[in-house]
MARBAPA-659723 format. One record per residue: z, x, y of N, C-alpha, C, O in turn. Coordinates in steps of 0.02 Angstrom, whole numbers, plus 50000, padded with zeros to 5 digits. Last residue first. Example, Ala and Ser with C-alpha at 12.3 -4.5 7.8 and 13.67 -1.06 7.14 Angstrom:
BEGIN
503545064249888503575068449947503945064550002504025067050057 503905066049716503905061549775503905066049835504235071249834 
END
This chain:
BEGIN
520545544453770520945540953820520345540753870520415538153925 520145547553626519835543953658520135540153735519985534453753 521115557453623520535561253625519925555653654519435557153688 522355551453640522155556453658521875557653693521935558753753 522005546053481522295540053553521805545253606521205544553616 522075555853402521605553953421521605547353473521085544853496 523495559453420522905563753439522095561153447521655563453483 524395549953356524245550553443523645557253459523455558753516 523805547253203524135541353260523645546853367523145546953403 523435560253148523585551953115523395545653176522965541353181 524115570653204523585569153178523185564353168522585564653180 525375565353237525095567053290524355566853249523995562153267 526055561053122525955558953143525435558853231525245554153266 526075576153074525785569653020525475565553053524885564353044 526885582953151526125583853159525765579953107525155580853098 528035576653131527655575453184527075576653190526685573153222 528335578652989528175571953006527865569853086527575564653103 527625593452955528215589753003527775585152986527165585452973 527525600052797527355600952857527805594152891528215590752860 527945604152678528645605352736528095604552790528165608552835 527275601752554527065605052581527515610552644527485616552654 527495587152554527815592552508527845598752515528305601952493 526695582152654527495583152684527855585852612528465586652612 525535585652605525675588452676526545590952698526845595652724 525545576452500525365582452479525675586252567526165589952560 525485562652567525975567252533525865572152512526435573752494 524465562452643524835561952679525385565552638525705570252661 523365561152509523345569052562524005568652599524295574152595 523655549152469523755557452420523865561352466524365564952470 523605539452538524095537352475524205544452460524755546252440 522975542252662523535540552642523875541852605524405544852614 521655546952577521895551252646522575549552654522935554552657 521285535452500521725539952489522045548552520522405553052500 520725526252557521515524052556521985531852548522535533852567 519455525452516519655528752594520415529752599520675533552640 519045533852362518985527352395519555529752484519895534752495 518845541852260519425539252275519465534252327519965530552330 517715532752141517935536352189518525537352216518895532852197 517295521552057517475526652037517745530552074518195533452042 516835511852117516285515052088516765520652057516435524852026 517865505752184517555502252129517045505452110516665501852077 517995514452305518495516652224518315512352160518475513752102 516745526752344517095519552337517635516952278517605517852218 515695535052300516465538552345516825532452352517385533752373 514665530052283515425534252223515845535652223516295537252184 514015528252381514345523452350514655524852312515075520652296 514565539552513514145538852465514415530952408515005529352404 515235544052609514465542452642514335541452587513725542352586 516685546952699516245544952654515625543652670515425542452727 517715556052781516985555052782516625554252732516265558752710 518825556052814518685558152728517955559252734517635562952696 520025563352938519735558252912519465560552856519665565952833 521045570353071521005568752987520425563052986520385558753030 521495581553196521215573053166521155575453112521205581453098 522325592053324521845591353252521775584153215522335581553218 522785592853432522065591353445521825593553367521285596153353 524105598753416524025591953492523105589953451522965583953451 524625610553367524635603453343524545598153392524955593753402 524815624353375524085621053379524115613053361523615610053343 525805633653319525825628153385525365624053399525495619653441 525925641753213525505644453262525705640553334525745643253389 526205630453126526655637153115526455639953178526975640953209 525205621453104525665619853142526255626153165526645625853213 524195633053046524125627853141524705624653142524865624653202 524735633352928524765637652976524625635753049524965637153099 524625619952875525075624352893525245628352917525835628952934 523155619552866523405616252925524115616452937524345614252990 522955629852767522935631152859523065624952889523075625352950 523565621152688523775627552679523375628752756523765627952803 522985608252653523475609052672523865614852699524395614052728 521495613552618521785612852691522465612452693522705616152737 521885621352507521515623652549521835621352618522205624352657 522095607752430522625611552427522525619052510522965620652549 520935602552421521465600852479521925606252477522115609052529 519605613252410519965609352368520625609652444520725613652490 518185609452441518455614652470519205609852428519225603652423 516825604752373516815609552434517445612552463517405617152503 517375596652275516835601052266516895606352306517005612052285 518625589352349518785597252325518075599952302518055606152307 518675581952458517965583352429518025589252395517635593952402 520025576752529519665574152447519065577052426518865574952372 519185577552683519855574852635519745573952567519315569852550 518575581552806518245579552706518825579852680518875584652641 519045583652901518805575752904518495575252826518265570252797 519915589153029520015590452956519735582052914520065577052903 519015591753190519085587953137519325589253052518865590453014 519705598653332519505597953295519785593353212520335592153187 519475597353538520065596153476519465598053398518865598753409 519685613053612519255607753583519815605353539520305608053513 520145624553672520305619053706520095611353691520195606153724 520135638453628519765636653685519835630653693519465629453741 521115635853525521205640953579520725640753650520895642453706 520485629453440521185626153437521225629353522521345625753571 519495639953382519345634253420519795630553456519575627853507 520445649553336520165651753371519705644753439519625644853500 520915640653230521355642453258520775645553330520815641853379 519795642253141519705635053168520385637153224520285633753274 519985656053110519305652753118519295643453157518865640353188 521095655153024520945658753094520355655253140520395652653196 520805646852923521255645752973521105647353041521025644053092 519845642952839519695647252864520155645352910519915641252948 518815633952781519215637852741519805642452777520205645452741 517715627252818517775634152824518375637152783518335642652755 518075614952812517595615652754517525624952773517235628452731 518755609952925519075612052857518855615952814519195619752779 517775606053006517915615253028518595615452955518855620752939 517065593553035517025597152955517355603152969517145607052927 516755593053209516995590953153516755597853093516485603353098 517465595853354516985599253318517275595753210517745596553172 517435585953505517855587553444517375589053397516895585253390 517875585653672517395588353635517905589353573518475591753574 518385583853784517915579353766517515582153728516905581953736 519215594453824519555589053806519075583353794519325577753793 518155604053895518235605353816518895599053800519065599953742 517025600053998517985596753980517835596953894517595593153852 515785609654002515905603053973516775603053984517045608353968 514705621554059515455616754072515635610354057515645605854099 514115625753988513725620953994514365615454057514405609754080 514935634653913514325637953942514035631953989513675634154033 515645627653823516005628753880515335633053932515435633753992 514705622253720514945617153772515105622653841514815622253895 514455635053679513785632053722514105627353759513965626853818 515475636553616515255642553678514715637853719514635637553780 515635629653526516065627353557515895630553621516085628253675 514315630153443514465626853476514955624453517514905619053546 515035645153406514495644053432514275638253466514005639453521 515835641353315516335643853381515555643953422515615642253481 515195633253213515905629553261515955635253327516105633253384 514495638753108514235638553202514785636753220514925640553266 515025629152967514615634552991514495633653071514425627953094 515515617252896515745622052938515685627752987516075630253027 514515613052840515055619252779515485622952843515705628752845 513865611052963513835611352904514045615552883513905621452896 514735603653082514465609053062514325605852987514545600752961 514275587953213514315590253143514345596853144514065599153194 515555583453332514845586653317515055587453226515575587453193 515685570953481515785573253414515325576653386514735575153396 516385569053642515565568953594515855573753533516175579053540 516515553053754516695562053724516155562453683515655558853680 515875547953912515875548653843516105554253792515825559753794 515555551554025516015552754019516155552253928516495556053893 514155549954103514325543254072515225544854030515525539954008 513425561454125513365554454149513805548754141513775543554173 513835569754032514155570054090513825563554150514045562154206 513435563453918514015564153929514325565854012514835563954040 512255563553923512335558453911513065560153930513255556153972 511915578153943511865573553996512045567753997512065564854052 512405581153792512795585753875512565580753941512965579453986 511495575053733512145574753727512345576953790512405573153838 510535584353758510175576153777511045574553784511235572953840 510605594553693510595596053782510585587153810510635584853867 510645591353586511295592753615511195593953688511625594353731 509445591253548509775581653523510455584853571510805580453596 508945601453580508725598253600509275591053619509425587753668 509595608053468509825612653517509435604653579509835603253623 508825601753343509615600953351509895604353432510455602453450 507565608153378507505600353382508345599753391508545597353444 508075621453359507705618353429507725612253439507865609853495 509255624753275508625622753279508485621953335508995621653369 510395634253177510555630753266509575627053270509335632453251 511165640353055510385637753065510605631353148510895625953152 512145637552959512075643852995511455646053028511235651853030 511725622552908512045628852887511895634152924511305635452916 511405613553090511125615253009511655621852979511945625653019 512315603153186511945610553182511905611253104512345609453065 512235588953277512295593453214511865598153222511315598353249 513155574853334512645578753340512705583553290513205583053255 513575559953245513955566453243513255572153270512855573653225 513815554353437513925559553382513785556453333513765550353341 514765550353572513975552953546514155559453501514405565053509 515625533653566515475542553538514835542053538514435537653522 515525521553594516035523953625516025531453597516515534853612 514235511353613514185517053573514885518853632514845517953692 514175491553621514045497353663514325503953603514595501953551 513265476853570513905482853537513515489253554512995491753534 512535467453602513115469053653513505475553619513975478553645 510675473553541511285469353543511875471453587511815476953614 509645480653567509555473553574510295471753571510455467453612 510195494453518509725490453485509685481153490509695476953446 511555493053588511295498353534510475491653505510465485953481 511855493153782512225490753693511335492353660510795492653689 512475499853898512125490753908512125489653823512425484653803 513035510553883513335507253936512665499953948512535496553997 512595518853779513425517053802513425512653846513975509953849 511375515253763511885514253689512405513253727512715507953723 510995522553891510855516453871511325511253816511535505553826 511075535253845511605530853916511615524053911512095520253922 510455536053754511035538153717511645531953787512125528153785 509115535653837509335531853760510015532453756510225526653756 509365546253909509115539053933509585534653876510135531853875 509235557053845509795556453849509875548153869510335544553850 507795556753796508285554553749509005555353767509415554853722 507035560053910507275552153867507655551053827507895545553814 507755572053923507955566753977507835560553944508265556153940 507145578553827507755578053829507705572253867507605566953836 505745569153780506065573553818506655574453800506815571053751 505035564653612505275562953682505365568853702505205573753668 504455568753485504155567453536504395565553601503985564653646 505765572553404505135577553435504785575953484504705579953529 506495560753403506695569953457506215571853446506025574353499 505495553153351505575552053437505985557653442505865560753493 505685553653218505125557653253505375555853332505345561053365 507365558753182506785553053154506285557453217506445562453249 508295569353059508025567853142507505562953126507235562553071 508645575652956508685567952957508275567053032507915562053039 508475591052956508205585752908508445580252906508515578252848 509505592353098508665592953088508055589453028507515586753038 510645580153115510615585653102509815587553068509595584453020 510545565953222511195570653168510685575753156510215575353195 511005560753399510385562353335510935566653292511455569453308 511775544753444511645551753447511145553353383510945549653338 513225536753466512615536153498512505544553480512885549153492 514295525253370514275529953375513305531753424512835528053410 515625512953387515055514753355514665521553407514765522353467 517165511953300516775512853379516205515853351516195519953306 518135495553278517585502153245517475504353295517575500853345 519565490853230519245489853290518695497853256518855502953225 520045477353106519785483953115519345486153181518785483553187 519795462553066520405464253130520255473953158520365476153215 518985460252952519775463452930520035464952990520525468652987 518005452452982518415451852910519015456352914519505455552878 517435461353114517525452453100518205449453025518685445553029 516945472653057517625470253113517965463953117518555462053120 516125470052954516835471752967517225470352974517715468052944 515265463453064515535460053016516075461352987516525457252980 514965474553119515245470053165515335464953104515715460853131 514285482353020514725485953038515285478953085515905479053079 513035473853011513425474152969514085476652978514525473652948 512495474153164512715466853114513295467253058513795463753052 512095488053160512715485953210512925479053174513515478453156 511865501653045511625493453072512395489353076512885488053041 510985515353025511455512753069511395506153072510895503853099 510185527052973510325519452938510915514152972511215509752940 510145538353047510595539552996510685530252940511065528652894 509385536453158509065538253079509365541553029509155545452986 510565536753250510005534753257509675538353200509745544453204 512025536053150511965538353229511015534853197510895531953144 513955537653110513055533753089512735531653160512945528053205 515285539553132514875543853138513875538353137513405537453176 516505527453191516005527553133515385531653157514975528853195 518215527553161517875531053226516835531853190516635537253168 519175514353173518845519853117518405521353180518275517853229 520845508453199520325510853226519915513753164520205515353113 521995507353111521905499953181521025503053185520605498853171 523115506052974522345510053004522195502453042522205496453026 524175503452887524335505052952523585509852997523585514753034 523995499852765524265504752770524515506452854524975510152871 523125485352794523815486052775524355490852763524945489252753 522085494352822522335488352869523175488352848523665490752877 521465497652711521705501952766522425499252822522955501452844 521195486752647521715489952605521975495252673522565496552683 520325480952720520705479752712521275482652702521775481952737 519405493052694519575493752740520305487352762520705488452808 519075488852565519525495052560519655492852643520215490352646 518405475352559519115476952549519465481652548520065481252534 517275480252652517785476652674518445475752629518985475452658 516765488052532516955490652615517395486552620517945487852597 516395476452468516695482852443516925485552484517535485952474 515275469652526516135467052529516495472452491517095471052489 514475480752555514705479052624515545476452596516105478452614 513715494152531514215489752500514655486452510515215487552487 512925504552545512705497552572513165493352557513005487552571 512625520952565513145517352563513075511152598513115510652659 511515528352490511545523752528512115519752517512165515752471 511555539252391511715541652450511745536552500511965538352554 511315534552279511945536352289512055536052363512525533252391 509885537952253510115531652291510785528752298510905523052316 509195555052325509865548452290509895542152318509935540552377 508615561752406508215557852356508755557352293508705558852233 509155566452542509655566952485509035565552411509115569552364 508175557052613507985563152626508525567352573508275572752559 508415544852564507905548652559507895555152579507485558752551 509565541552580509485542552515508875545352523508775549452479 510565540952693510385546852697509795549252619509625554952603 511415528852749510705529952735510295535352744509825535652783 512975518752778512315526352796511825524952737511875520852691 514115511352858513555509852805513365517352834513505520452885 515335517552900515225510552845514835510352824514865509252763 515795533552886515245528552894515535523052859515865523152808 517245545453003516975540452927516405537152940516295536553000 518055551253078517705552453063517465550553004517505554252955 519535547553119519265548853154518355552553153518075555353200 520485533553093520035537353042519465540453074518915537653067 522085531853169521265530453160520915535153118521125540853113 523395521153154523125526553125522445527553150522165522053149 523995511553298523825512953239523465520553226523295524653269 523455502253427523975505253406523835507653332523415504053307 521545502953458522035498553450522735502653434522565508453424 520495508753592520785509753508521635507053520522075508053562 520265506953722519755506053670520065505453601519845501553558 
END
């Protein structure tokens, strides 16, 4: 599925979170803008982007396959509900079972009328320190979509929050914790804390790169020093997860490049290994989608 190269194991091309955000920041629509950063990716050595934007997150397969089309970039598009204030009304009103239907469907005949099949279900999501019924629902639909259909499955925390909680329910549920990657667990802060996940067998996501509002890099570089110090280096990813038009570097932002251009060096000033640079980077998420 994923080409030789870097992958960006947790990012949107397009989203559409402005209403329920009530920003119009929050709609990242900027298609030839996109296309030249992801260019710009291209030429750093990025083959894959792994693209979170799930069902009433503003998902649109045309645009995203245009992309692909302009810069050689292999995307994998994504099947699943995100997190309780975005849910559209069908998790309330379906079953689980229909809505795992749906998700089997995304993977294995293609997303809304068209041939572009969903190679992740995700980013499913749990609210700040808040698990919901409707979110506990969108994950039981996940667990069947997955064990139907093998698919790994990516999750949201917020701020990080629940990770070891959702990692209990997978293994409660017997999931191949090797098909399971818990995103944002940077945004904890919190070495031990994501070390503890490292331990039951999930890979996890260091995927807000750059969002010092929420957690300044310096932060991560500093436990992801300790995970390599520890041994934990087979199943951690990187990505920035943009979602906003500011976050673009013609708006001002740092724009996607700079998971590369800054974070990569900050790491190896740091004395972390060029292997776990590259295991992050490159063969962990190979891996994770094998």
């Amino acid at each position: 599925m994923l080409q030789e190269g870097i992958t960006y194991i947790h990012e949107h091309m397009t989203i559409d979170l402005s209403e329920v955000k009530e920003s119009e920041d929050c709609k990242l629509d900027l298609l030839n803008e996109t296309i030249e950063e992801m260019k710009e990716l291209y030429a750093l050595g990025v083959r894959n982007i792994i693209d979170m934007t799930n069902t009433g997150m503003g998902r649109n397969i045309p645009y995203v396959e245009r992309i692909m089309q302009e810069t050689g970039m292999t995307i994998v598009h994504a099947t699943g509900y995100y997190q309780h204030m975005c849910l559209p009304i069908q998790v309330f009103e379906k079953s689980v079972s229909e809505l795992a239907e749906r998700m089997i469907r995304e993977i294995q005949v293609g997303i809304k009328g068209t041939k572009s099949r969903a190679g992740v279900i995700g980013e499913i999501a749990t609210s700040e320190n808040v698990w919901t019924d409707a979110e506990k629902k969108v994950f039981d639909a996940a667990i069947i979509a997955h064990k139907e259909t093998g698919t790994p499955i990516s999750t949201h925390t917020s701020i990080g929050t629940l990770g070891h909680e959702q990692v209990s329910y997978f293994k409660e549920q017997k999931i191949d914790m090797e098909k399971v990657i818990i995103g944002h667990v940077d945004l904890t802060g919190d070495a031990e804390y994501v070390l503890h996940m490292l331990d039951q067998g999930v890979y996890v996501e260091f995927d807000t790169i750059g969002k010092e509002s929420y957690m300044p890099d310096l932060m991560r570089v500093k436990m992801l020093h300790e995970i390599e110090k520890r041994g934990f280096t087979d199943k951690v990813c990187l990505s920035m997860d943009i979602t906003r038009k500011s976050h673009l570097k013609k708006n001002g932002g740092l724009g996607y490049a700079y998971l590369l251009t800054d974070f990569v060096p900050q790491l190896r000033e740091a004395g972390i290994s060029e292997s776990f640079i590259q295991k992050m980077l490159v063969h962990n998420p190979r891996a994770f989608f094998k």
